[in-house]
C-alpha positions, 0 to 999 in steps of 0.5 A, spaced: 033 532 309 038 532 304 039 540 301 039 540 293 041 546 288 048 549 292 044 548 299 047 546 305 043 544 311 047 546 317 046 547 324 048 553 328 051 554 333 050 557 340 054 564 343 055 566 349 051 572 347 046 575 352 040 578 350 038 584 355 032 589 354 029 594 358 022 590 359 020 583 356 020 580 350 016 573 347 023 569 345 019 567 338 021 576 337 028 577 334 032 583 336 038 583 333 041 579 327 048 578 327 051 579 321 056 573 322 054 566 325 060 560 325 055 553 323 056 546 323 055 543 317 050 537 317 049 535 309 051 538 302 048 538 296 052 535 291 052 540 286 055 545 291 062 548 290 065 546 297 062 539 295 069 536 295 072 541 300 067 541 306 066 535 310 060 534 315 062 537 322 066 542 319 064 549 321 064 555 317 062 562 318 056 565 314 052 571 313 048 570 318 041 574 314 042 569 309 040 563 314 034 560 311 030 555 317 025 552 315 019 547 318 017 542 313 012 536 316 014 537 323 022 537 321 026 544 322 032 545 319 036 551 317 039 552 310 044 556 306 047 556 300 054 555 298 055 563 296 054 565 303 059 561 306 065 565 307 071 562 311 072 555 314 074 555 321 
């Protein structure tokens, strides 16, 4: 998949943050949204800000409301756009 208009295609990487509940809960069900999330990059538009400063494999940290995943034909992939990246790690 290659992101367009300011996209980045990312992957997002797993925490060690246990989610503990008083009953159970269907995985499919989000309890909590972090506000932050640290992501990989995989793939970046062309017309992005950060085309020429960010590199495949580099982390960043993004709003994490903003992800975007998407399952198009049997493919899921996560996107976001370029204003929600707010530092590199």
């Amino acid at each position: 998949m290659i992101p367009l208009n300011r996209s980045m295609l990312v992957s997002v990487l797993e925490q060690d943050e246990e989610k503990q509940t008083a009953f159970y809960l269907p995985d499919d069900i989000v309890t909590s949204k972090k506000q932050f999330e640290v992501v990989k990059i995989i793939n970046i538009s062309s017309e992005s800000k950060f085309f020429a400063v960010l590199s495949k494999g580099d982390k960043v940290i993004v709003e994490g409301h903003m992800l975007r995943k998407i399952n198009v034909l049997g493919e899921t992939a996560t996107l976001i756009e370029d204003n929600y990246v707010l530092a590199k790690m």
